[in-house]
N, C-alpha and C positions, 0 to 999 in steps of 0.2 A: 375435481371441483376447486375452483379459485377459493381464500380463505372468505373473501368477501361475500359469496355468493353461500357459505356456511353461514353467514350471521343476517343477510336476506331470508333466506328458507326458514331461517328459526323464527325470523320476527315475521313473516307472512300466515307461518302455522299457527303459531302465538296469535296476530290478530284475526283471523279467520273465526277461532273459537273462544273468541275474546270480544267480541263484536258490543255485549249489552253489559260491559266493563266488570260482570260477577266474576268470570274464567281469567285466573293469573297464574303466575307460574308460580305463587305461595301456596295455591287452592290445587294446581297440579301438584305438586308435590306434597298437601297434605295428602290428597288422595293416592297418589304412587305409595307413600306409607303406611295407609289404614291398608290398602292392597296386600302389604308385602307381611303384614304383623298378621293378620284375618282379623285385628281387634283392635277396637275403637280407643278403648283403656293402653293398652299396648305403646300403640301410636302416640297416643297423648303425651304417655313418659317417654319416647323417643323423641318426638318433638318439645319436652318442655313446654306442653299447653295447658291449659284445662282440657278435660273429657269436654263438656256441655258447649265450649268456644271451639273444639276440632268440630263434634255435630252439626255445629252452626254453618257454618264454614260448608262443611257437605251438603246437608240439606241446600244451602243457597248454590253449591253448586248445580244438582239435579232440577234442582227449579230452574236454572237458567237455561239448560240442554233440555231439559221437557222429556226427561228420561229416568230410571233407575241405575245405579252404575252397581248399587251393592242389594244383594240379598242378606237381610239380619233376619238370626237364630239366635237360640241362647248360648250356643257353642262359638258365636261369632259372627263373620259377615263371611261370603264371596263375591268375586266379581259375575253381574250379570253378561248378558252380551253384551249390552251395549260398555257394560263397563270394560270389560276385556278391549275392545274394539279402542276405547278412550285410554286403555293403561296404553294400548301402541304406540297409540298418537303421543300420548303422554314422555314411551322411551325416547322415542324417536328426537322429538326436540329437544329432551335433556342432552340426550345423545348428539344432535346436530350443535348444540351447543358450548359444552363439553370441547368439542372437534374444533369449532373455530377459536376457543378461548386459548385451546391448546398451541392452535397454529398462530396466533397472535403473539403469545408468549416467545415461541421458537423467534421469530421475525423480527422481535424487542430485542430479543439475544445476539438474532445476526447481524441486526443495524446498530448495536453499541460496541461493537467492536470496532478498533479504527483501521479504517481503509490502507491497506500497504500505501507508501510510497516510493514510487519508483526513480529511484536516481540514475541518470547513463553517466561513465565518465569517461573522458580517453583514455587510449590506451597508453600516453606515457605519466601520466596523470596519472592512473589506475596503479600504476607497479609501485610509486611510491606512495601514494595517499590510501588507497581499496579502506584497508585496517584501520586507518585513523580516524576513517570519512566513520565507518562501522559502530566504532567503537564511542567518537564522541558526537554523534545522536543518538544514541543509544542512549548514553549519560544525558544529554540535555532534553531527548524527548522521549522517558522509557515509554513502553508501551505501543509506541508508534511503528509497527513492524515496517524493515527496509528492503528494499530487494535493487541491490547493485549491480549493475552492467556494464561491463566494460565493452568497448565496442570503438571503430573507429572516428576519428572526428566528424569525416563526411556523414557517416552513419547517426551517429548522435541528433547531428543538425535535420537528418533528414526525419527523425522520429518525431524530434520537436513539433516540425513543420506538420505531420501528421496528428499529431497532438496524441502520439502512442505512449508518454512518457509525463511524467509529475514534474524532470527538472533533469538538467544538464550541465556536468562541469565539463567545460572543453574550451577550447580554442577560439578567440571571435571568428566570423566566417556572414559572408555576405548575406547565407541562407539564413540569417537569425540576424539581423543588426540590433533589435530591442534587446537583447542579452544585455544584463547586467556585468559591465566590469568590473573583475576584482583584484586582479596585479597582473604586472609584467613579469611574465619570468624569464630570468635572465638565462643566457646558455652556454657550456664548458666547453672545453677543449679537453677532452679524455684522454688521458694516456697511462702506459705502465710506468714512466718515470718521468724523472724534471722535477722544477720546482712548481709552489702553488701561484706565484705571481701572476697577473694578468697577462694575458699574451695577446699583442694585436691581430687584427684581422688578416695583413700583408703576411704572415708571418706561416699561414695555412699553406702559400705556395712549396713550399720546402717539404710539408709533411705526408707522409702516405696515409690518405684518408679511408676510411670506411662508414660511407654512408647512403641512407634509404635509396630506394629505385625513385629516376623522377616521376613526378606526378603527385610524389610524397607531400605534405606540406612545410615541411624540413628544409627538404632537399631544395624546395622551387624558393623559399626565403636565401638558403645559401649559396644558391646558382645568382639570385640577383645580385647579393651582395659580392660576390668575386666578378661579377659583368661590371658593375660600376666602378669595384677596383682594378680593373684591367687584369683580373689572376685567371692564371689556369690550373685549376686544381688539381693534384695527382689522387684519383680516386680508386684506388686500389682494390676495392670491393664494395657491391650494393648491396645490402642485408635488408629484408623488411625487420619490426619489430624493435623496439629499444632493449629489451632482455637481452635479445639476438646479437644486435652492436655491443652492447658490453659486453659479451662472452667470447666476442671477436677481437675486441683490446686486449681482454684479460690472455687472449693463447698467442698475443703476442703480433695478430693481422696489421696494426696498425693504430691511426688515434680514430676517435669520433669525436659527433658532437652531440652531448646530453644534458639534458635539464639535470639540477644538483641531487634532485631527489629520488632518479636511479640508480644515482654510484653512492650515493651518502654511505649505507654501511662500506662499500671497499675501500673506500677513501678511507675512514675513518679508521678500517683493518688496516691501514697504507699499502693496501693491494695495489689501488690505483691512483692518480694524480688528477683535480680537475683543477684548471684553471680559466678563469673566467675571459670570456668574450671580451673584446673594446675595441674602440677606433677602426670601425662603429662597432657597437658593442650592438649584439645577436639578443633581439628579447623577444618573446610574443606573450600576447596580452589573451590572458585565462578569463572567461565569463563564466556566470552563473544561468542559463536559459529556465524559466519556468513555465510551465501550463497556465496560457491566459486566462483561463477558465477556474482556477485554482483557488485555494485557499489562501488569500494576500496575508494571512497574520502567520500561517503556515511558511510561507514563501520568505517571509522576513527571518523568522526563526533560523530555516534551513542557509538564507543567506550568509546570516551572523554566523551561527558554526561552521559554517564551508568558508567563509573568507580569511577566518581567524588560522583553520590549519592550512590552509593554500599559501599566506604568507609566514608562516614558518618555515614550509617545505623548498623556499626558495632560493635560500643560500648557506653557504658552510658556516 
């Protein structure tokens, strides 16, 4: 039984024998206690009344049922039938009562809890940001439980679009154009040595690359850009995954090209060297997607703390 349909049944029982406004659920329940005590005196001091204002009370209720409910002795009272018959009725709605207050209670409890929100973010996005994204809503929204996915760009956009998702840091992409942008991130030239100077674009034809399978979004930015510069790239190896490409620098395969905030700690170990894009310098432009349907004061919050660690993550 739905909770609703508990607090219906009680008020239809309740007005049913409540009809000539004497029968209330005060008069039920003094009587469920002159029942449960066998004594009128009894009852009185369980209820805090006068004896002669509980009598009152009872008598006005039997005159309104046009019945007996109690048999009085000098040892006490008991329930007649008809009373017996009335203490049921009597459980029963305390009891149907009871049940829905309970289940309202529970339902008060479920709905004040706040709603997960679900964040997707790419996956080159993800390896450096995941813990920071984690960490600082947490600090600016305790309470707000998060549940982070990393997942691929096309993926991300496609949840969007399904509207499976609260919000999305990724990549702009034609599938979302109303994404909120938040910076350009600019992109290295990975390697195990050299210096940190910028290095030109022309300058890629000399190197043994290791980079995404095409189709990638990567790859199809860096395929344009060596077409326009008339290069042919020596592409020594396709790796999916940015983790994957740096663990392929690092044993020595060759260079890549990654966003700063996958090699930050190597670099900073001087495991490895990044050197920045130019002429033309290699950047794509990071959004914030949210759920049109959403929380707009929520969506602002989540913007401000995701924008603030995105442009930090974005150069040495």
């Amino acid at each position: 039984m739905q909770p609703l349909q508990y607090i219906d049944r009680a008020i239809e029982s309740i007005y049913s024998l409540a009809m000539n406004r004497v029968l209330d659920l005060r008069r039920l329940h003094y009587f469920r206690t002159i029942a449960a005590f066998g004594s009128f005196s009894a009852a009185a001091r369980s209820l805090n009344i006068s004896q002669p204002a509980l009598t009152y009370h009872l008598r006005e209720l039997e005159a309104a049922l046009g019945v007996k409910v109690f048999e009085r002795s000098s040892k006490g009272v008991v329930l007649t039938d008809a009373g017996c018959r009335l203490d049921d009725h009597a459980r029963n709605i305390f009891e149907t009562i009871d049940t829905a207050e309970a289940e309202m209670r529970q339902l008060a409890k479920v709905r004040s809890k706040p709603q997960a929100v679900t964040l997707l973010v790419t996956h080159s996005l993800a390896v450096g940001l995941a813990s920071e994204l984690l960490q600082g809503i947490a600090r600016a929204l305790p309470g707000v439980p998060i549940q982070l996915r990393d997942e691929t760009n096309d993926r991300c956009a496609e949840m969007m679009v399904a509207n499976a998702a609260d919000f999305s840091l990724m990549f702009a992409t034609p599938l979302r154009p109303r994404a909120q942008p938040l910076a350009w991130q600019p992109l290295y030239l990975v390697s195990l040595d050299g210096d940190s100077s910028p290095v030109p674009f022309q300058a890629l034809a000399d190197e043994p690359l290791v980079l995404p399978p095409r189709g990638n979004m990567l790859r199809a930015m860096i395929d344009r850009a060596a077409a326009a510069a008339g290069l042919a790239l020596n592409v020594v190896a396709e790796i999916h995954g940015v983790v994957a490409r740096r663990q392929a620098v690092l044993a020595g395969l060759g260079r890549t090209i990654l966003p700063w905030s996958v090699v930050a700690s190597e670099c900073q170990a001087g495991n490895l060297i990044a050197r920045r894009m130019v002429e033309p310098a290699l950047a794509r432009l990071i959004v914030l997607d949210h759920r049109e349907t959403g929380d707009a004061n929520l969506a602002a919050q989540i913007r401000s703390i995701v924008g603030g660690l995105v442009e930090k993550s974005l150069h040495a």
